[in-house]
Steps between C-alpha positions, in 0.01 A plus 500: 500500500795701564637531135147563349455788766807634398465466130178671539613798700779567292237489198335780669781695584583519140162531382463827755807606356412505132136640539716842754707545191284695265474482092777211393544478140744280319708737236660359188608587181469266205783193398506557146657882524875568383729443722618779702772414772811317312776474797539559859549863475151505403316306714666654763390869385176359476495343910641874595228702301232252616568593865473872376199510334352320822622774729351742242151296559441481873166379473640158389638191648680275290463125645739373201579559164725332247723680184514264187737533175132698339244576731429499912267382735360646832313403797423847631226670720353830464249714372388438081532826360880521565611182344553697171702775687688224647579339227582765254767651749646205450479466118604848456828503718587155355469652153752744674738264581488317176514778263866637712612121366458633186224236440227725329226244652175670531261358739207639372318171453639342817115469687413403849212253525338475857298214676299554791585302828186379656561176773804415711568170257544702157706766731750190580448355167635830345772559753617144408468496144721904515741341722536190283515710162861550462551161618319378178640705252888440609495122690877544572331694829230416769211736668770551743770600296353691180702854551233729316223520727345505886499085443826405693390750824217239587564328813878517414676564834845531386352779199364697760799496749717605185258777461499600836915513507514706176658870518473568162168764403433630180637869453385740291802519284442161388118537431611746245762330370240153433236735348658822395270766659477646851162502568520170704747667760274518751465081470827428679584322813372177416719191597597322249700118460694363184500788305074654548263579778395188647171403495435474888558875456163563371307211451255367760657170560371404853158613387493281203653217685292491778191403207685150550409274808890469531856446274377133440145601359711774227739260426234232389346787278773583306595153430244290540110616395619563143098459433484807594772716297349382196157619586636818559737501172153447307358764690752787453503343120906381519659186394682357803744249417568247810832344626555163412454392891172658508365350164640133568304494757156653366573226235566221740155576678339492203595200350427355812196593548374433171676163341618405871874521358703726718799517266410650191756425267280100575207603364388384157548669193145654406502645876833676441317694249258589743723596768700704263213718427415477841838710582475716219204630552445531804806549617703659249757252500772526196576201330841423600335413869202333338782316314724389845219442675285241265811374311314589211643559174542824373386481148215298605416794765517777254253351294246527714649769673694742280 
């Protein structure tokens, strides 16, 4: 009785948290843009001028956001009506930045989209699928170790003592110096770690972990319900590609399930073909894993599959 009494009060602490918070919206901008950071220097521009545009915008709280190669997502709370604001300080200064590269990229068509945040499930849901973003598009990091985003702050211990033992702030010499004007002076001071201002300088991070029963109940949503990232990726309209680890097993499961076979390169011919459209379309799988993962052969995959 003791562990479902204290699975249910923790379920109510979070759910008391999420409903004090206010509007929650999940930003994004879409996959398919150019891309727009191409090395360190400017993902790291990009973390810096992120913390300054929140400073600029108060009224928000930022529970996690995540920089990609060509567009962003963001877990954020705060009123509607100043998303666009929000957003466009950050499109404009970045166009800043780029253009004293002497990369004549104009952002003009770079467009936020914006979900509203309604239940404390789809406000983990989106936390976890943020946090695991990065993860997906580079595999050679994890959730806790992706560089570009609030991800690898989340119960990470060690992060935050680093943090804490920093001396290094942002000055205003070097805000110029990233985006070439000096009307973001007033925007030093932050503390910054490996080059930017850390995220645990301006992102909510207890607030948006304590929407988690504990570190065990976060860690099984970013790496186990995998159900649930693709029901968001349909939602927000992107094509989410998923590690190897997480699609074996989706695949195992369902060959199990279905033909009672739990190893699926077993399975008989016709039900390869099955499966293979199974994790194409529904999962966005590319063919090289539907390839390792049925022993299937190529040619015969691509013509049912091209």
């Amino acid at each position: 009785m003791t562990m479902k009494n204290d699975f249910a009060s923790e379920e109510r602490r979070c759910e008391l948290l999420f409903l004090s918070l206010g509007p929650c919206w999940h930003l994004y901008t879409p996959e398919n843009h150019p891309v727009i950071f191409t090395d360190e220097a400017d993902y790291k521009a990009a973390m810096t001028l992120t913390a300054i545009c929140h400073l600029a915008f108060p009224q928000f709280r930022i529970l996690t956001f995540e920089l990609m190669s060509n567009h962003i997502h963001f877990t954020i709370v705060g009123p509607e009506k100043d998303l666009g604001p929000f957003f466009g300080m950050i499109r404009k200064y970045l166009e800043y930045y780029l253009q004293a590269k002497g990369r004549n990229t104009s952002l003009e068509d770079w467009e936020y989209k914006k979900r509203p945040i309604r239940t404390l499930d789809d406000a983990r849901n989106v936390i976890a699928y943020d946090n695991r973003n990065g993860f997906i598009v580079n595999p050679a990091y994890s959730p806790y170790s992706y560089p570009w985003g609030a991800n690898r702050c989340f119960f990470n211990t060690d992060h935050a003592t680093r943090y804490a033992e920093s001396k290094t702030v942002l000055r205003s010499d070097a805000i110029r110096k990233i985006f070439h004007t000096r009307t973001l002076d007033g925007f030093s001071g932050l503390v910054m770690l490996d080059g930017f201002v850390c995220p645990f300088a301006f992102c909510d991070i207890t607030t948006a972990e304590g929407l988690f029963r504990n570190e065990r109940h976060y860690f099984y949503s970013i790496s186990k319900n995998v159900e649930r990232m693709k029901e968001i990726a349909k939602e927000i309209g992107e094509s989410i590609y998923y590690t190897d680890s997480d699609l074996f097993a989706i695949v195992r499961s369902y060959c199990k399930d279905r033909y009672g076979i739990d190893r699926p390169t077993l399975i008989p011919a016709d039900k390869k073909i099955e499966v293979a459209k199974m994790m194409r379309f529904e999962y966005n799988a590319s063919a090289k894993q539907i390839t390792r993962m049925l022993k299937i052969d190529p040619n015969l995959l691509n013509s049912f599959l091209p």
